[in-house]
C-alpha positions in Angstrom: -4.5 -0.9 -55.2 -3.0 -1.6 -58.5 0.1 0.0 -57.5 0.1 -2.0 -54.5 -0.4 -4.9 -56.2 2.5 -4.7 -58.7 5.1 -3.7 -55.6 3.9 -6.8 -54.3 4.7 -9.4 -57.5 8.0 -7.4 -58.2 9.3 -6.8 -54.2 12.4 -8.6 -53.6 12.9 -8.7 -49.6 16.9 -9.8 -50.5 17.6 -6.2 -51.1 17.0 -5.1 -48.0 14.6 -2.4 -48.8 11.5 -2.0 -46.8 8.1 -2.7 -48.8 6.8 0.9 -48.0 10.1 2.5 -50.0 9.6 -0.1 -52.6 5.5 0.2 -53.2 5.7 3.8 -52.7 7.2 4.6 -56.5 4.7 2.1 -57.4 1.9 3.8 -56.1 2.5 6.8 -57.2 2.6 5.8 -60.6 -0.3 4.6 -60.7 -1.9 7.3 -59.1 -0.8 9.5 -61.9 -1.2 7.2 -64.3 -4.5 7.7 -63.1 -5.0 11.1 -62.9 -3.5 11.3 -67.1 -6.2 8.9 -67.9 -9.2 10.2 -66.1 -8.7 14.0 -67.0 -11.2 15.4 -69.6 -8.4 16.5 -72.1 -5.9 14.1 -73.0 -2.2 15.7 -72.7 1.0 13.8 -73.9 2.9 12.3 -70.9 6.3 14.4 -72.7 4.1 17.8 -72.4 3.0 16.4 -68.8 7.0 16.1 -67.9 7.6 19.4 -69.8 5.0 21.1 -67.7 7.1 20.0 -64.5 10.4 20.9 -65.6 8.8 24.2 -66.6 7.4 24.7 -63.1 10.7 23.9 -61.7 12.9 26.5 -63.4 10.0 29.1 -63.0 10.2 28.6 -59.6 14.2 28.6 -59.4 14.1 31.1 -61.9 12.0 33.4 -59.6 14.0 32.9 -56.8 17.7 34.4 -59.2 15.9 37.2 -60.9 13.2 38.2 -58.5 10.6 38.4 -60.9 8.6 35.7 -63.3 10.7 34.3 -65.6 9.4 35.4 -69.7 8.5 32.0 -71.4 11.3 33.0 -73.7 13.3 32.9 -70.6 12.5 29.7 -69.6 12.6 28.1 -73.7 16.2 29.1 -73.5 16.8 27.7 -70.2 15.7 24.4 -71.0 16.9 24.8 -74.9 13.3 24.2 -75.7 11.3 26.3 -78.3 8.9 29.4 -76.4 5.7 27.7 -78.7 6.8 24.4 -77.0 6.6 26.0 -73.5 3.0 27.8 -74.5 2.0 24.6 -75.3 2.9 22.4 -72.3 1.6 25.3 -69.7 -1.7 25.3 -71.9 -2.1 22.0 -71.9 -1.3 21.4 -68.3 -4.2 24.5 -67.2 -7.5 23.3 -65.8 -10.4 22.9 -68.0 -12.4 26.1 -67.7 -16.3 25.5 -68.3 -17.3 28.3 -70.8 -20.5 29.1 -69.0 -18.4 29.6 -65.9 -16.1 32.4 -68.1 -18.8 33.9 -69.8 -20.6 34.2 -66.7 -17.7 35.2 -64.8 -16.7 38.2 -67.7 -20.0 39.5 -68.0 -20.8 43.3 -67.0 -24.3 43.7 -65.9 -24.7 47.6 -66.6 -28.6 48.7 -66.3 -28.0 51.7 -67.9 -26.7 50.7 -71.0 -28.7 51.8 -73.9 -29.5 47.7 -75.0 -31.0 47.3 -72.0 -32.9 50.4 -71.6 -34.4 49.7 -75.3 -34.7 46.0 -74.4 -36.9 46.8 -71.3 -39.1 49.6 -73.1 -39.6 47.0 -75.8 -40.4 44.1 -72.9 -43.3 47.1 -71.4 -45.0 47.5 -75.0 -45.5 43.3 -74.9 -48.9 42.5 -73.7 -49.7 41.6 -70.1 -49.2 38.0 -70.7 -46.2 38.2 -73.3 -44.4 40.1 -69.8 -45.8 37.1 -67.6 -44.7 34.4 -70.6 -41.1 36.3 -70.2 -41.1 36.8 -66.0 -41.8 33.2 -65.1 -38.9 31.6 -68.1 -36.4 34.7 -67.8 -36.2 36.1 -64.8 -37.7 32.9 -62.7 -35.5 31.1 -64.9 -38.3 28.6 -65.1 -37.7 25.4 -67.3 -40.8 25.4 -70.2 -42.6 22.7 -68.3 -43.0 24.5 -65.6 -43.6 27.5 -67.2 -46.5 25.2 -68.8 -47.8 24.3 -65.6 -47.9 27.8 -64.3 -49.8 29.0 -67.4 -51.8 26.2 -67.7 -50.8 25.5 -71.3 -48.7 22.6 -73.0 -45.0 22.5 -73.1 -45.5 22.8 -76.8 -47.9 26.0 -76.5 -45.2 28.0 -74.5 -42.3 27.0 -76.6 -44.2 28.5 -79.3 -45.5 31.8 -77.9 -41.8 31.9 -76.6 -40.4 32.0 -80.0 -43.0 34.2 -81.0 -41.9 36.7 -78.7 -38.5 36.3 -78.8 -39.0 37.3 -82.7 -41.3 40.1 -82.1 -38.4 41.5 -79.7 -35.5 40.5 -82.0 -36.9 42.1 -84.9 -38.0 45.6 -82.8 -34.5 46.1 -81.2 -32.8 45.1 -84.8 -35.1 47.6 -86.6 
């Protein structure tokens, strides 16, 4: 709408240009405008535009050598220096979350000796340090649930949590 807006107080119809041509620059500029102030990470408008040009030459780049152009490649190209090229393609990535990565790179192997000793050290618990452990680990549980469950406070579980947490933290250090 803003860009809308501003075609509208700037239009001159003695120029012969339709208002849809005219707004349409308008428009977009605000849309990105939009999109730069509204992102998570602030990035420079020049590493924006470097980002572009970068895309640009990779693309015609591709298309000459048949292959993905080396960032040194493309620094030389565009007589820019290579950290200057890391930098605008960095910047210009998506945010990752780092729970998504973590989860994303982790290698669930049962047989690897941390879990087997974790697991024989979870069987020597008592009945209800196991149950304590099922419902907030593997039920994944919040603690006032876990309290409800129990029937114990909030407080009580966070505690014998803790407690047990140690206890297994100190046998698989040991």
């Amino acid at each position: 709408m803003l860009g809308l807006i501003d075609a509208y107080k700037h239009y001159d119809k003695s120029l012969n240009t339709k208002f849809s041509t005219y707004a349409y620059y308008y428009i977009i500029g605000e849309v990105n405008k939009y999109i730069r102030e509204s992102s998570s990470l602030k990035v420079s408008k020049s590493l924006i535009d470097l980002n572009k040009k970068i895309i640009k030459v990779k693309e015609m780049m591709t298309q000459k050598l048949g292959r993905n152009p080396s960032n040194l490649e493309i620094s030389l190209y565009l007589d820019v220096p290579e950290n200057l090229i890391e930098e605008a393609i960095l910047a210009n990535n998506e945010v990752e979350s780092i729970e998504d990565n973590y989860n994303d790179n982790m290698v669930y192997d049962d047989t690897s000796p941390t879990i087997l000793d974790l697991r024989s050290e979870i069987e020597k618990l008592s009945p209800e340090e196991q149950k304590l452990l099922k419902i907030r680990y593997y039920n994944e549980f919040t603690q006032m649930e876990t309290s409800n469950i129990l029937g114990m406070s909030q407080v009580q579980v966070s505690r014998k949590e803790n407690k047990v947490l140690q206890k297994l933290k100190s046998r698989l250090v040991s």
